[in-house]
C-alpha atoms as an extended CHARMM CRD file, in Angstrom:
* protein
*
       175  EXT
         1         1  UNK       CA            -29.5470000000      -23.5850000000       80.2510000000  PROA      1               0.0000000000
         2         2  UNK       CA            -27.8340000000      -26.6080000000       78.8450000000  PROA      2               0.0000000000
         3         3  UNK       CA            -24.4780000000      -25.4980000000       79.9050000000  PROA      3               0.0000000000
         4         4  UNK       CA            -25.4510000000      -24.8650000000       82.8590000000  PROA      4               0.0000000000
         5         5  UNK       CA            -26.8490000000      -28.4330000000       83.2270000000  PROA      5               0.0000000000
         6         6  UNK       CA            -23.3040000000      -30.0060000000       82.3460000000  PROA      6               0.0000000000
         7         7  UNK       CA            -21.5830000000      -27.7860000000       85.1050000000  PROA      7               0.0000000000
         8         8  UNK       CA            -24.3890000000      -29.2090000000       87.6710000000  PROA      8               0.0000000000
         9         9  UNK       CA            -24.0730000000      -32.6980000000       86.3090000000  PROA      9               0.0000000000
        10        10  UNK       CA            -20.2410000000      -32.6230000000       86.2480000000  PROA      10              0.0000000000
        11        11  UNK       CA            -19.2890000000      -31.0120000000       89.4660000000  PROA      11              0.0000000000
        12        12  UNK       CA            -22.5360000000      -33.2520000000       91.1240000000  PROA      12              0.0000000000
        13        13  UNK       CA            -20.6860000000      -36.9170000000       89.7840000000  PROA      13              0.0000000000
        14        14  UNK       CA            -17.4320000000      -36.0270000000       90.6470000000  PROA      14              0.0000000000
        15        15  UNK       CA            -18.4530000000      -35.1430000000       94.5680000000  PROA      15              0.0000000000
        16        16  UNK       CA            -20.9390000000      -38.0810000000       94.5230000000  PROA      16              0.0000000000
        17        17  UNK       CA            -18.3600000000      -40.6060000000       93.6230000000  PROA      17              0.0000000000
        18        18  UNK       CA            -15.7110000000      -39.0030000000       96.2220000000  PROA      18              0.0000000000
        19        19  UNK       CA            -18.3830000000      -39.4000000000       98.8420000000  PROA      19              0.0000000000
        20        20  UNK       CA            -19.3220000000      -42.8200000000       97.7490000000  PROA      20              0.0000000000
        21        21  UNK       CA            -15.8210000000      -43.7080000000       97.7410000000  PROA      21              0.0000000000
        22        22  UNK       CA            -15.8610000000      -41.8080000000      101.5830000000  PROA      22              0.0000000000
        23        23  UNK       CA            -18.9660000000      -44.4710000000      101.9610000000  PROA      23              0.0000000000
        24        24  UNK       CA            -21.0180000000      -41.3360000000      103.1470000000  PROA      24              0.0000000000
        25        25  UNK       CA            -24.6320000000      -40.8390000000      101.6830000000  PROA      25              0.0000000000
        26        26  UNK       CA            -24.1370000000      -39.7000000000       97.7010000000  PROA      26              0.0000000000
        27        27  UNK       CA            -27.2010000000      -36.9900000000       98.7280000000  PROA      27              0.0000000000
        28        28  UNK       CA            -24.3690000000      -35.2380000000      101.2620000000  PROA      28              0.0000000000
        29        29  UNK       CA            -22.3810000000      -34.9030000000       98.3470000000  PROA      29              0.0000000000
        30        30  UNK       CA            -24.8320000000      -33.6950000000       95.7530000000  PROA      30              0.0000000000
        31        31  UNK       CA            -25.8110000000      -30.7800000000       98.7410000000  PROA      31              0.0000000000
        32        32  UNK       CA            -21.5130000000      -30.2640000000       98.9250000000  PROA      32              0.0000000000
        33        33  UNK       CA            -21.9030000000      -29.9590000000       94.8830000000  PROA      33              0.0000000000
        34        34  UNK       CA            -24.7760000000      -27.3220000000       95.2060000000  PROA      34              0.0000000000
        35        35  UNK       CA            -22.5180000000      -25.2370000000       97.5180000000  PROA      35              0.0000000000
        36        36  UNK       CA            -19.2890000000      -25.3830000000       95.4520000000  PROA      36              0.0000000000
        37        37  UNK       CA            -21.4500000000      -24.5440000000       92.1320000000  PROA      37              0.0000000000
        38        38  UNK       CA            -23.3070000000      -21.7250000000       94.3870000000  PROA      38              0.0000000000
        39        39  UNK       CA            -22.2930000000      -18.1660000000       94.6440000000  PROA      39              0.0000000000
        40        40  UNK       CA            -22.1700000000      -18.1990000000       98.5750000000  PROA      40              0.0000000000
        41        41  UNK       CA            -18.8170000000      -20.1510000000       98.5220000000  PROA      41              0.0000000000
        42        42  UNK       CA            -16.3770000000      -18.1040000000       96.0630000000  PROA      42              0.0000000000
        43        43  UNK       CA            -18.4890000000      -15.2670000000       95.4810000000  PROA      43              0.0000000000
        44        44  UNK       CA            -19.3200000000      -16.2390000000       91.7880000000  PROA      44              0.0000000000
        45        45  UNK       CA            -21.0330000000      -18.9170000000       90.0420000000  PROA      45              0.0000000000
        46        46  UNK       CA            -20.2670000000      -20.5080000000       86.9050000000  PROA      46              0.0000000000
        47        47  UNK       CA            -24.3740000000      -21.2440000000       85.9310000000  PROA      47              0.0000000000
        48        48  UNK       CA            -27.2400000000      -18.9810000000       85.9850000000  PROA      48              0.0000000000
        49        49  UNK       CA            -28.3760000000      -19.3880000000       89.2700000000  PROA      49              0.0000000000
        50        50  UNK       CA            -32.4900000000      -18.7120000000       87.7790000000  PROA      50              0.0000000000
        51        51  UNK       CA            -31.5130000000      -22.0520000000       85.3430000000  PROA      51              0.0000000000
        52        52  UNK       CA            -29.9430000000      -24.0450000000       88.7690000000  PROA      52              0.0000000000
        53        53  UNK       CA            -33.7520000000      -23.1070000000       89.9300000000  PROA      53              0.0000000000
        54        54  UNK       CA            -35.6590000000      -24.3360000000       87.5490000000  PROA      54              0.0000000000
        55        55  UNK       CA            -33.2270000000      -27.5580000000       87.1550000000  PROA      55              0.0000000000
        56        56  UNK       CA            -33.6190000000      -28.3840000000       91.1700000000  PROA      56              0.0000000000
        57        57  UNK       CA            -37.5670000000      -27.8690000000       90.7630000000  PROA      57              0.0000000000
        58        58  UNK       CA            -37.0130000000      -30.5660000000       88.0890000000  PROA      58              0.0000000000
        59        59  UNK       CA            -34.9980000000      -32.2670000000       90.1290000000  PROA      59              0.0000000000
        60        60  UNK       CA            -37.8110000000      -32.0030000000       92.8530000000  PROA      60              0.0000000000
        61        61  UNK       CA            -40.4360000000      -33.4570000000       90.7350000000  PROA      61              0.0000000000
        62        62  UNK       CA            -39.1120000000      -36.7930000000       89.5180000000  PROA      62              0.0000000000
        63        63  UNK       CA            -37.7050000000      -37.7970000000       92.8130000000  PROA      63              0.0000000000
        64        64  UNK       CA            -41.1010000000      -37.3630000000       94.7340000000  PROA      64              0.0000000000
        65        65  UNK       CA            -42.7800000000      -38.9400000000       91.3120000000  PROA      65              0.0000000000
        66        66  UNK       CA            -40.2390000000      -41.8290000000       91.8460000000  PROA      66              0.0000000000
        67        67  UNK       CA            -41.4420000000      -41.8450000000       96.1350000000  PROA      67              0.0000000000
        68        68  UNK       CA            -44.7360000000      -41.9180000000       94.7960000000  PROA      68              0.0000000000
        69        69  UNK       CA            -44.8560000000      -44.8920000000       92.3360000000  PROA      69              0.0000000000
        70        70  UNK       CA            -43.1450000000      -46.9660000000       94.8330000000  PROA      70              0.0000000000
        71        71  UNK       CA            -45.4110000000      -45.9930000000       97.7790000000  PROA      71              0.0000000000
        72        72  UNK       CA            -48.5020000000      -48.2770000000       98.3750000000  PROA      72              0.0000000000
        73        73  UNK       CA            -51.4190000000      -45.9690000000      100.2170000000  PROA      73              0.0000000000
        74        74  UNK       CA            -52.4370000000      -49.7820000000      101.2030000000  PROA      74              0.0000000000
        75        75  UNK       CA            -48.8890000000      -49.4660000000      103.4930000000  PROA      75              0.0000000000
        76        76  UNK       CA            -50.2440000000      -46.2500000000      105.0220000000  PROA      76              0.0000000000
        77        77  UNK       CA            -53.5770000000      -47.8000000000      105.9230000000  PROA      77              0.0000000000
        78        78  UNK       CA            -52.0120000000      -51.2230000000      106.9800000000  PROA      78              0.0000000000
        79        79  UNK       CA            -50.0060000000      -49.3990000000      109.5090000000  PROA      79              0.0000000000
        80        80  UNK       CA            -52.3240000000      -46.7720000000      109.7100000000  PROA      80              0.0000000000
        81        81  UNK       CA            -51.8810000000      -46.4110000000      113.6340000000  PROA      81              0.0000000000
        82        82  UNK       CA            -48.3930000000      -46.8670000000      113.7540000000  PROA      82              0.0000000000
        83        83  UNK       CA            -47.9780000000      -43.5960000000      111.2680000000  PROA      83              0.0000000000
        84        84  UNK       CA            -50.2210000000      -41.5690000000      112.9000000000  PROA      84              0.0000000000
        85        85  UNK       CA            -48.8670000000      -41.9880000000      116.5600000000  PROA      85              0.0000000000
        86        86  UNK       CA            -45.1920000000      -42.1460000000      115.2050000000  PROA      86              0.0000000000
        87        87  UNK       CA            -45.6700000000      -39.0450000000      113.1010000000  PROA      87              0.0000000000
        88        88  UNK       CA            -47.9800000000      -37.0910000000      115.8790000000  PROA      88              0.0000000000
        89        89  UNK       CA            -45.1730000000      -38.0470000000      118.8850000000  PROA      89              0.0000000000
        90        90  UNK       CA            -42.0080000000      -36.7520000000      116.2180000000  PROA      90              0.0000000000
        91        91  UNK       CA            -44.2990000000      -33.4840000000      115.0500000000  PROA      91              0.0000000000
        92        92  UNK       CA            -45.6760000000      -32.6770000000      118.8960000000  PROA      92              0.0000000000
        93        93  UNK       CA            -42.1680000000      -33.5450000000      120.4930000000  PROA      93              0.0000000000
        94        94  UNK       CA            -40.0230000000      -31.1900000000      118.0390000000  PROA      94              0.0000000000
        95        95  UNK       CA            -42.5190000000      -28.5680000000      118.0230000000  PROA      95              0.0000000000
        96        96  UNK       CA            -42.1080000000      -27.9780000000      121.5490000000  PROA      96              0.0000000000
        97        97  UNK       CA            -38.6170000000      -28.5290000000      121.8010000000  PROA      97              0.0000000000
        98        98  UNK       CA            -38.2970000000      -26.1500000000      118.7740000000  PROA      98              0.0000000000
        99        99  UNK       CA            -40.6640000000      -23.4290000000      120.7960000000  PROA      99              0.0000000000
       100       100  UNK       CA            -38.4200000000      -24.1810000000      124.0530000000  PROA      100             0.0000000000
       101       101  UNK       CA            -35.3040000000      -23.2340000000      122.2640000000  PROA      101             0.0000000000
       102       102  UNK       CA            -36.7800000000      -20.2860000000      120.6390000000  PROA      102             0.0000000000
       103       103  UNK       CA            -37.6710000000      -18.7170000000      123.9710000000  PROA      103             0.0000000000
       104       104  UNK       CA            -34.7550000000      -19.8260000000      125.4690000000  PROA      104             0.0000000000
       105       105  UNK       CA            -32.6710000000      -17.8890000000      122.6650000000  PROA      105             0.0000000000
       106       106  UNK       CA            -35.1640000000      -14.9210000000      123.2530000000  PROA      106             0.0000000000
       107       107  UNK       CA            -37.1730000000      -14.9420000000      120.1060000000  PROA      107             0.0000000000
       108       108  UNK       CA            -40.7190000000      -13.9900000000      120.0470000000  PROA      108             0.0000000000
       109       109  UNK       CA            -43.6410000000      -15.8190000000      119.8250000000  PROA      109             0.0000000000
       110       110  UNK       CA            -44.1550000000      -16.3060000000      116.1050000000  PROA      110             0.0000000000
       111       111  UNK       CA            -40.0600000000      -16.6320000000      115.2310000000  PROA      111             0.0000000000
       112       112  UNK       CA            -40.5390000000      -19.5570000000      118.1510000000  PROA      112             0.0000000000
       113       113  UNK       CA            -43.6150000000      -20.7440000000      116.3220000000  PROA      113             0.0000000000
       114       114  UNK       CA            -41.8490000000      -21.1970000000      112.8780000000  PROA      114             0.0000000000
       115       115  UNK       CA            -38.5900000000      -22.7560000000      114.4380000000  PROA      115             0.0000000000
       116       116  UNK       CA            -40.5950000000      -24.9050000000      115.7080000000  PROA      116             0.0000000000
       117       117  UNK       CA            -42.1830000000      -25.8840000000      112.8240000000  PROA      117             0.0000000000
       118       118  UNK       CA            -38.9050000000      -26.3260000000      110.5840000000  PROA      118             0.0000000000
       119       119  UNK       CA            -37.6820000000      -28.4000000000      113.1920000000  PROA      119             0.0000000000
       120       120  UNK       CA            -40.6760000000      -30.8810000000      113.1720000000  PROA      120             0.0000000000
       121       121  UNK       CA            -40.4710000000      -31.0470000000      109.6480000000  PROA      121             0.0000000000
       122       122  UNK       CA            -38.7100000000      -34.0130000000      108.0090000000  PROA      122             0.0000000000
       123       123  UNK       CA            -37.3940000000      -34.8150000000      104.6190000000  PROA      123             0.0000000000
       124       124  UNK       CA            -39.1590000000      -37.5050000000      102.9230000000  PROA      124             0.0000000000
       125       125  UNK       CA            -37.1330000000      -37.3080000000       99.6520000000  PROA      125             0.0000000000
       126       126  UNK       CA            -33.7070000000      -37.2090000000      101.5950000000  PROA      126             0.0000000000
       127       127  UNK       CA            -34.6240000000      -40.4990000000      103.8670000000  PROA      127             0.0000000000
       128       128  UNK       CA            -35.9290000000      -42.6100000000      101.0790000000  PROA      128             0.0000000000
       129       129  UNK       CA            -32.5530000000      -41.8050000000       98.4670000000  PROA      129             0.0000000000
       130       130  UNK       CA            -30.5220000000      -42.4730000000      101.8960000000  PROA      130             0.0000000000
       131       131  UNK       CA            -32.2000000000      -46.1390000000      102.5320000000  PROA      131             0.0000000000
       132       132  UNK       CA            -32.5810000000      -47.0140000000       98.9040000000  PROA      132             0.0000000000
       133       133  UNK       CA            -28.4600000000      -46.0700000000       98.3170000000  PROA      133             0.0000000000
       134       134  UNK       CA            -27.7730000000      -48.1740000000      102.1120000000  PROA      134             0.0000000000
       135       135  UNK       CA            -29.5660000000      -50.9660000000      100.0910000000  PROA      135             0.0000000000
       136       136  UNK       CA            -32.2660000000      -51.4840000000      102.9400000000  PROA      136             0.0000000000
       137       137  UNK       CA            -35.5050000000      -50.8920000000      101.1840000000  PROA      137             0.0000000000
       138       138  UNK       CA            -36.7070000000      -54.4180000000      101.8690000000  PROA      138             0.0000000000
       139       139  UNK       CA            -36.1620000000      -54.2450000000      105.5880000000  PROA      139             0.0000000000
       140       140  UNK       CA            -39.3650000000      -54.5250000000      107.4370000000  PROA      140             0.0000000000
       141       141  UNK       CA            -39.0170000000      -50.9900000000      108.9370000000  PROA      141             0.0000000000
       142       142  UNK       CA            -38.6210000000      -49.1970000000      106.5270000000  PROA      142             0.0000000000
       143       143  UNK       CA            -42.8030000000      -49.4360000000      105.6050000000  PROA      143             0.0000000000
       144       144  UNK       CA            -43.4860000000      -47.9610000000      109.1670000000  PROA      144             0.0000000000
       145       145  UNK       CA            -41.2190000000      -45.6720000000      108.5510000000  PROA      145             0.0000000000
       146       146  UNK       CA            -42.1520000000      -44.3660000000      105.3460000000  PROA      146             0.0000000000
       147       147  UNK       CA            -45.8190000000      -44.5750000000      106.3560000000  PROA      147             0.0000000000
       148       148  UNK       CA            -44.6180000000      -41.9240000000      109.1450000000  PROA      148             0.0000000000
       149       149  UNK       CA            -43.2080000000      -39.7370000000      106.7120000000  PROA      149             0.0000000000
       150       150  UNK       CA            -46.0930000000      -39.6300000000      104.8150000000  PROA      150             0.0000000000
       151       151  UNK       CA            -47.8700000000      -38.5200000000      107.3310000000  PROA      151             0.0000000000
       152       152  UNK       CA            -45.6460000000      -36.1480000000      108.5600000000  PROA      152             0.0000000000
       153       153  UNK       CA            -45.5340000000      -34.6080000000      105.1760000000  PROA      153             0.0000000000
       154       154  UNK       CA            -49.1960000000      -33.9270000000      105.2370000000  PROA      154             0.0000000000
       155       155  UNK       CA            -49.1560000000      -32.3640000000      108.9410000000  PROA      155             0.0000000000
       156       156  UNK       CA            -46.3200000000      -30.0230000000      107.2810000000  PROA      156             0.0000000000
       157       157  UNK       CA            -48.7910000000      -28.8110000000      104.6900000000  PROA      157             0.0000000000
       158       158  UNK       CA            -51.2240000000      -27.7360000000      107.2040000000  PROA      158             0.0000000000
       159       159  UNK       CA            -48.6340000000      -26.5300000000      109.1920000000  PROA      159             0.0000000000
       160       160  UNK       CA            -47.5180000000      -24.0380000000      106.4580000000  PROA      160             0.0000000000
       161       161  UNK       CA            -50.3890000000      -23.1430000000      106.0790000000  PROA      161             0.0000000000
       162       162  UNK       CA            -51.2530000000      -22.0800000000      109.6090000000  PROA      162             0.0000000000
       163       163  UNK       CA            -48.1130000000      -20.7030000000      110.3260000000  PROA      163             0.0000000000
       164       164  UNK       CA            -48.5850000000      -18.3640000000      107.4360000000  PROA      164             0.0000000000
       165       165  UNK       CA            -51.7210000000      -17.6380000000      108.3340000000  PROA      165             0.0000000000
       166       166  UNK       CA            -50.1240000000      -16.4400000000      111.9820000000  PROA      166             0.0000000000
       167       167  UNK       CA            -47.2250000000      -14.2800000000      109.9640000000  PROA      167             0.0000000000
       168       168  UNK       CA            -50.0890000000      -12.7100000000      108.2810000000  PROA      168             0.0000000000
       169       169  UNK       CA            -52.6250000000      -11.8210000000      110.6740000000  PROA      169             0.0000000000
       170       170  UNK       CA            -50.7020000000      -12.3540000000      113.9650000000  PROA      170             0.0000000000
       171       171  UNK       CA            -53.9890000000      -14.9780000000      114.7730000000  PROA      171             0.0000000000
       172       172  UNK       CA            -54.9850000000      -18.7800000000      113.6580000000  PROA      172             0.0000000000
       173       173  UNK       CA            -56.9230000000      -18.5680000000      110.5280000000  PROA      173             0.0000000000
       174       174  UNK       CA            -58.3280000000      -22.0230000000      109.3810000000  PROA      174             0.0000000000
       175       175  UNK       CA            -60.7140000000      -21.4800000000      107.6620000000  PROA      175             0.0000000000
């Protein structure tokens, strides 16, 4: 498992600091790094891919735990209506341009239902690592905007849930 780590942590600073030397986001490059240690490239990988798992679940954790201890729930309340409108226009707005597309490419109704929901789903971690590395985590945006994440986040989680629910049973089960 340790190996493993070094080929990860090796082949992930040697993209990062090509695409920081690019000036593109260093997260592009650690998803380029994933994809070049990955078996869907050449076929093989050098690590185990069960021990890449359980290193990106790592991985996972600290970054949200790091989103978490900077986020103030007093920012989410402060611009409590901003978030809420902002997140309900972005979720509403993608989920029926993600429902459009899937008719328009022929799906049915629950593969419509589920593009619809990846597309109104956003990436919390991905935004935050991208305006911390641009160096504008003081700008006064960039509360709004993380308040709308936030709560975009949490209409994902019932979202899953629901559109599991629908893959199950073919019918809205909230209870």
């Amino acid at each position: 498992m340790v190996q493993d780590l070094y080929v990860l942590m090796i082949t992930a600073a040697v993209v990062s600091i090509l695409f920081k030397l690019l000036k593109q986001p260093v997260v592009l490059g650690y998803i380029v790094a994933g994809v070049l240690v990955g078996p869907h490239l050449f076929g093989e990988t050098l690590v185990n891919e069960a021990n890449v798992k359980s290193w990106g679940d790592i991985g996972v954790l600290f970054v949200l735990f790091c989103i978490g201890l900077e986020f103030r729930l007093k920012n989410l309340i402060s611009s409590g209506k901003v978030a809420a409108i902002g997140a309900m226009t972005i979720v509403v707005g993608m989920m029926l341009f993600g429902f459009g597309v899937g008719k328009f490419a022929e799906l049915d109704m629950i593969n419509s239902l589920f593009l619809a929901g990846m597309l109104c789903m956003s990436s919390t971690t991905i935004v935050m690592k991208v305006i911390d590395e641009a160096g504008m985590s003081k700008e006064r945006f960039v509360k709004g905007a993380t308040s709308i994440l936030i709560v975009e986040d949490v209409v994902a989680e019932v979202l899953m849930v629901l559109l599991s629910s629908i893959a199950i049973r073919h019918q809205f089960e909230g209870a």
